[in-house]
N, C-alpha and C positions, 0 to 999 in steps of 0.2 A: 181151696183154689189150687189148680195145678202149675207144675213149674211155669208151661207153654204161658199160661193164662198170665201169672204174675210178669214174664219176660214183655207179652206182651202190650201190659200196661205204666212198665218204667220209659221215664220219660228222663232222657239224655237234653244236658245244657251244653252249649255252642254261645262262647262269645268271642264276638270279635271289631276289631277299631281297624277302620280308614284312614292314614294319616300321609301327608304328604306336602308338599310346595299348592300353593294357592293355582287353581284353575287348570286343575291336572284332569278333572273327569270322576274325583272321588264318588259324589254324591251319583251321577252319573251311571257310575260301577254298582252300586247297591241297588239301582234302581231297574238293571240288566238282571242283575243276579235274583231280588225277587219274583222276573217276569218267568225263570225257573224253576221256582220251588211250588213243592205241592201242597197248598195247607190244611190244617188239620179245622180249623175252625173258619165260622165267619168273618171277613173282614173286622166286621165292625163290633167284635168281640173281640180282639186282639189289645193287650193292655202297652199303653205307649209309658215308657220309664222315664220321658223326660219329661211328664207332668211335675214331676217331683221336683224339689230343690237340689241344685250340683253343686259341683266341688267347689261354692263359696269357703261351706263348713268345713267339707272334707282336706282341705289343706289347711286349714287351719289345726283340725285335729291331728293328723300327720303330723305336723311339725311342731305342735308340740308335746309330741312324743306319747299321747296318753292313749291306753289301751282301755280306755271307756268308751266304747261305743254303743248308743242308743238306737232304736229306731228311730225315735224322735228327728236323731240329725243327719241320718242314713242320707248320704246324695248318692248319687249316680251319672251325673254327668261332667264331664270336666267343663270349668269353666272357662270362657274369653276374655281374651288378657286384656284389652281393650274393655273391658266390661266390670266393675267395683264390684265385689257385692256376688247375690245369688242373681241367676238369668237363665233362661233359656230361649231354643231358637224360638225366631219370629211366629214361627208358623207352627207352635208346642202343640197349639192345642188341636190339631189334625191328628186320628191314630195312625198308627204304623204302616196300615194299609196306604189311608191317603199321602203320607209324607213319600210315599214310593211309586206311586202315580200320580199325583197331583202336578199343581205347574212347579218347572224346577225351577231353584231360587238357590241365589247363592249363600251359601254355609257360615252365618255368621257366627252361632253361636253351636255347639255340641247338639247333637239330637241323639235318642238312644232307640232305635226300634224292634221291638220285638213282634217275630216271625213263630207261631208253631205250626210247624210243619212235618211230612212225612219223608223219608228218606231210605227206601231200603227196607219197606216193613218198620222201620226204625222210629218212632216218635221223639223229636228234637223239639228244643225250646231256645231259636234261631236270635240273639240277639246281635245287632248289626250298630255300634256308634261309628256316627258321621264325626269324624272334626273338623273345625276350620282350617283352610290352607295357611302353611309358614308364608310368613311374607314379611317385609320392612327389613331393619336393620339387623345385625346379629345379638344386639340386644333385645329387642324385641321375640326375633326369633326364638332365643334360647329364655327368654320369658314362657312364652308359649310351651315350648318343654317342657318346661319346669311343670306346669299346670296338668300336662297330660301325664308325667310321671308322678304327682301327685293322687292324678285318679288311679293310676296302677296301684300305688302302695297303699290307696283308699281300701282298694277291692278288698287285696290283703290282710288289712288291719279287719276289715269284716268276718272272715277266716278264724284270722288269729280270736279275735272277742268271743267266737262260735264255742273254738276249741277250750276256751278258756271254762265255760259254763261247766256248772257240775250236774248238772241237766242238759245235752242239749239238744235242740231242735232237731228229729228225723226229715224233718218236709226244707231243712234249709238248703235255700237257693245258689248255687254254685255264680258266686259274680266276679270270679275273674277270669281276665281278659285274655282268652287263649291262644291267640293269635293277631298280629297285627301287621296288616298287610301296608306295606308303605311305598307307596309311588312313585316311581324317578321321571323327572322329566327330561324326553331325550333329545328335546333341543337344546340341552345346554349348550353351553360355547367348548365347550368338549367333550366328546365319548368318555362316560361312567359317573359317575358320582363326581355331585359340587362341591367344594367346601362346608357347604351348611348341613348338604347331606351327611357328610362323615360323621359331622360334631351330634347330628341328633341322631343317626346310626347307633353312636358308643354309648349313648348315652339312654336312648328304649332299650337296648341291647341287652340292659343290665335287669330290665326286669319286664320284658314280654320275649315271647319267639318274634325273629322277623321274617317278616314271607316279604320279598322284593316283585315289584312289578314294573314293566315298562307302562307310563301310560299314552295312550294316542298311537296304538300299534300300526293305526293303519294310514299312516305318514310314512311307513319304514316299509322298505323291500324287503328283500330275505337277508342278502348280504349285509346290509346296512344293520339289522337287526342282530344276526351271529355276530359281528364286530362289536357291537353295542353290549351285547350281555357278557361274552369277554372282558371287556372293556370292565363293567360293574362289577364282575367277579372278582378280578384284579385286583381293582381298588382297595376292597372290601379284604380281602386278605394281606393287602399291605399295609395296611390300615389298622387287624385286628378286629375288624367286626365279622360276626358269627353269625350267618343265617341258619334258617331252622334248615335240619337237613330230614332230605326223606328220605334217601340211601343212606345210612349211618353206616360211619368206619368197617364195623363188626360186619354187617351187612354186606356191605364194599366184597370184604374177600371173601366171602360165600359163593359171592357171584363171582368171585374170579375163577375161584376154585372147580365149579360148575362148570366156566365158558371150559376150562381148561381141560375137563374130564376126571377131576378131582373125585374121589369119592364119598361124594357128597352127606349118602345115606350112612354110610358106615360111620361118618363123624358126629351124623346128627342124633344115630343113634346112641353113640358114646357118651354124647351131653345130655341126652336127657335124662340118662343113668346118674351121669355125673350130678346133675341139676336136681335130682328126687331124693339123693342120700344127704344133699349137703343141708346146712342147720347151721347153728351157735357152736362156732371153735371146728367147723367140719375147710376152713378157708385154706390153713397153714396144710392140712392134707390133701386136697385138690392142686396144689401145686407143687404134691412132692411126685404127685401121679402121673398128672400131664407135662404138657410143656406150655410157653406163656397164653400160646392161645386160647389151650384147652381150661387154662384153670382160671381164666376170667366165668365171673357169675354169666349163667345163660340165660337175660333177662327178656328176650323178646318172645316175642308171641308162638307157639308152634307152627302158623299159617307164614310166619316167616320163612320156614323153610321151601317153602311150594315156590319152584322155578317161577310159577305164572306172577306169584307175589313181589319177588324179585325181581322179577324184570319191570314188572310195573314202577315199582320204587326206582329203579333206575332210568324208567324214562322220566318222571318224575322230577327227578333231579337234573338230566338234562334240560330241560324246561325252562327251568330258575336261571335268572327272573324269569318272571310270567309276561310276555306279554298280552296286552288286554283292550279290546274295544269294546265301548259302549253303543249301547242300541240309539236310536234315532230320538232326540230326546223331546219331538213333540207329538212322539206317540203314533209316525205314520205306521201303518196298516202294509207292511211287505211283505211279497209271496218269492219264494224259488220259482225255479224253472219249471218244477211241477206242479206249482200253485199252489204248496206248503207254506201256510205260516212262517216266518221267520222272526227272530229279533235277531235286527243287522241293521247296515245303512246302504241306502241308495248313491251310487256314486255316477255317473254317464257312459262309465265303460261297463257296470253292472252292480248286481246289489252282492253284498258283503254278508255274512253269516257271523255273526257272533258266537255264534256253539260249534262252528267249524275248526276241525284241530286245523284245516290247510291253512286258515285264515288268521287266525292267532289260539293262544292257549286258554283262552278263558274255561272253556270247559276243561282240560287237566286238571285246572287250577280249583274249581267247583267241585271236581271230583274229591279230591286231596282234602280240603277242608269239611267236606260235609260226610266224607263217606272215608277213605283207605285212609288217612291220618289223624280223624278228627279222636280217637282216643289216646296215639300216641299227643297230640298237641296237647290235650288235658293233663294227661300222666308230665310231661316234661314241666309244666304249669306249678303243676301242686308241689313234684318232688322233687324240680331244681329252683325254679323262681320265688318259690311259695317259700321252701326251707332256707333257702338265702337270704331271704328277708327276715324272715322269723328271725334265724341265728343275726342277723344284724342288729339286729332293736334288743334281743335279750343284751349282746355286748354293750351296748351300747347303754342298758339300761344299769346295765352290772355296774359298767365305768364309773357311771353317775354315782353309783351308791358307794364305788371304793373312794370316788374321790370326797363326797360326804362324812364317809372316814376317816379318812387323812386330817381333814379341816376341823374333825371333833377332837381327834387327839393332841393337832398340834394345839389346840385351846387351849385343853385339857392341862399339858406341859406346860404352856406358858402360866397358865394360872397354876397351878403348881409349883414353881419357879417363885410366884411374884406371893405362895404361902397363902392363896384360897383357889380351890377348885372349884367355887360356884356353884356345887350341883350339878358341875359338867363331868362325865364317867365316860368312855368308852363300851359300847355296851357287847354283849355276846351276842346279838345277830347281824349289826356291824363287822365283826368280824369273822361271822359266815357267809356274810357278802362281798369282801375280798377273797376268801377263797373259793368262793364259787364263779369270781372271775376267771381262776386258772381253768376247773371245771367246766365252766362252758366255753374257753378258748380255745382248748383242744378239740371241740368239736366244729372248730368255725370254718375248718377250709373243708368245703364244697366242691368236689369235681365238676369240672361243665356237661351238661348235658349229653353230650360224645366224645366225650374223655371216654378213653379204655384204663 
């Protein structure tokens, strides 16, 4: 079989979680976004994942701590807090298709849907979880967190189990959460982020990308909207929370370099000199050559360096937040002015275009994720989120075992002290378990994702 043929039968995973304050347009937003994709199969061939049982098990396996994971107790969907036990939503047993046209119904419980679709020549395998909106108190709320950061490190711990095999599965399924787009509501009683927002902000933060969105855009004027995502930007940096970025740093001065008349080619040529000799121990000599900029690793794509690429990434980020409206949600039948189909809403001064860049971003935003970032969102996934985790649970696992040590030897002493040791010894892989503590602590800090 030829390259062409093979490329064109690999099939790319895409996941992504909804999350946000109760009655913001979530379900809403997924139910727009599939009236845009193209799919590869029949509706009613498409496999629904919240058949299965959720994150009853799966927080429970998380927490406590054990890296045995089965199929047998594989979940998949996070659970509602309000809810004991394994649940899903009301309405599970509709597939993917119909949960996304069907009558809409409010989000009590997690749903998972999976979309394969086509993108760009691209064959994707589009999964979409709905969650239920935060709402009640802030214990409650940060209940709720808890439960959806449990399904994050669920995904993880399924990763981690993979790698663990000394067989393992070629066909296995990539299930974590690439992205997660989370909601603000911009009627709060002030411009930017609420309180609750911040605290569940820092807190996904730590283990999904966050893509921000305004929702109900079409409540907002222009003005009203530029002050608004100010506003969230703001916050969010005084705050410490970290959205995903689609201009990265490095990126940032290329393009300044460009506006400026920089010479662009000559430097990109230099890197990728520089980028093809380096290797193991080649680190300490790339920064006796260049200067700081030059002798950071050159890790982005080649197609990064194309102006058009560029600039796209930069409006990109202007963007963020997204603002975002949802289509008409009983399904009326809207034409343009030239009697083009539309998904939008009818308003008395005129009908609305949801894939209209004049009218909000949702198309930017569908771009970004499905097509010009959707492998950097994967790559930051695996090699910052994924490895941050990992390296937390080995610490954490090490911890356990030095302090298991500790508690055998002071035994050990006291019965030795009191003239019988019991049969209690300190043994020799005990004590290559505290020093493998120091060994795996040195590897424990993590750069963030756009850290230079």
């Amino acid at each position: 079989m030829s390259y062409s043929m093979r490329r064109k039968n690999v099939v790319s995973e895409l996941n992504l979680m909804v999350a946000g304050n109760s009655g913001l347009g979530k379900t809403s937003f997924i139910r727009t976004l599939y009236g845009t994709l193209k799919l590869r199969t029949s509706p009613g061939g498409l496999r629904n994942k919240a058949s299965v049982s959720n994150l009853g098990s799966a927080a429970t396996t998380s927490a406590s701590g054990s890296g045995d994971i089965t199929p047998d107790n594989r979940s998949t969907s996070p659970n509602n807090i309000s809810q004991n036990g394994i649940g899903t939503k009301a309405n599970g047993t509709k597939d993917s298709a119909g949960y996304a046209t069907g009558t809409l119904e409010r989000t009590l419980n997690s749903f998972e849907a999976l979309f394969e679709i086509e993108e760009g020549h691209e064959k994707i395998n589009l999964t979409l979880v709905d969650t239920p909106g935060f709402v009640g108190s802030d214990d409650v709320i940060d209940a709720h967190c808890d439960e959806i950061l449990a399904y994050l490190e669920y995904q993880f711990d399924l990763t981690l189990a993979e790698e663990r095999k000394v067989r393992r599965n070629p066909k296995a399924t990539d299930n974590q959460i690439h992205a997660c787009i989370y909601f603000i509501d911009q009627a709060s009683h002030r411009p930017g982020l609420s309180d609750a927002d911040i605290r569940i902000l820092k807190r996904l933060g730590t283990r999904v990308n966050l893509i921000p969105v305004i929702a109900r855009g079409d409540t907002l004027t222009r003005a009203q909207t530029k002050r608004l995502k100010q506003a969230i930007l703001k916050d969010a940096a005084d705050n410490q929370i970290q959205f995903f970025q689609f201009l990265s740093p490095k990126l940032a001065k290329r393009l300044l370099a460009q506006q400026q008349g920089g010479d662009l080619d000559q430097y990109h040529s230099h890197s990728r000199k520089r980028h093809s000799r380096n290797g193991p121990g080649d680190d300490e000599e790339a920064e006796e050559v260049g200067d700081d900029d030059e002798s950071e690793e050159d890790d982005e794509d080649e197609d990064d360096w194309d102006p058009e690429v560029l600039e796209e990434k930069a409006h990109l980020q202007s963007l963020a937040p997204f603002t975002v409206i949802a289509q008409e949600e009983d399904g009326t039948d809207l034409r343009d002015e030239k009697g083009r189909r539309i998904q939008g809403r009818e308003f008395p001064w005129g009908v609305l275009d949801c894939l209209n860049s004049q009218h909000c971003d949702l198309n930017g935003l569908r771009s970004a994720l499905l097509s010009s970032h959707r492998q950097e969102l994967k790559e930051i996934t695996y090699g910052y989120f994924y490895e941050k985790y990992r390296t937390e649970k080995l610490l954490a696992r090490t911890k356990s075992q030095h302090i298991a040590y500790q508690q055998q030897q002071q035994l050990y002493q006291q019965r030795q002290r009191n003239g019988s040791t019991g049969g209690v010894t300190p043994t020799g892989s005990t004590l290559k378990n505290k020093e493998s503590l120091l060994s795996v602590g040195s590897s424990a800090a993590i750069a963030g994702p756009w850290e230079e």
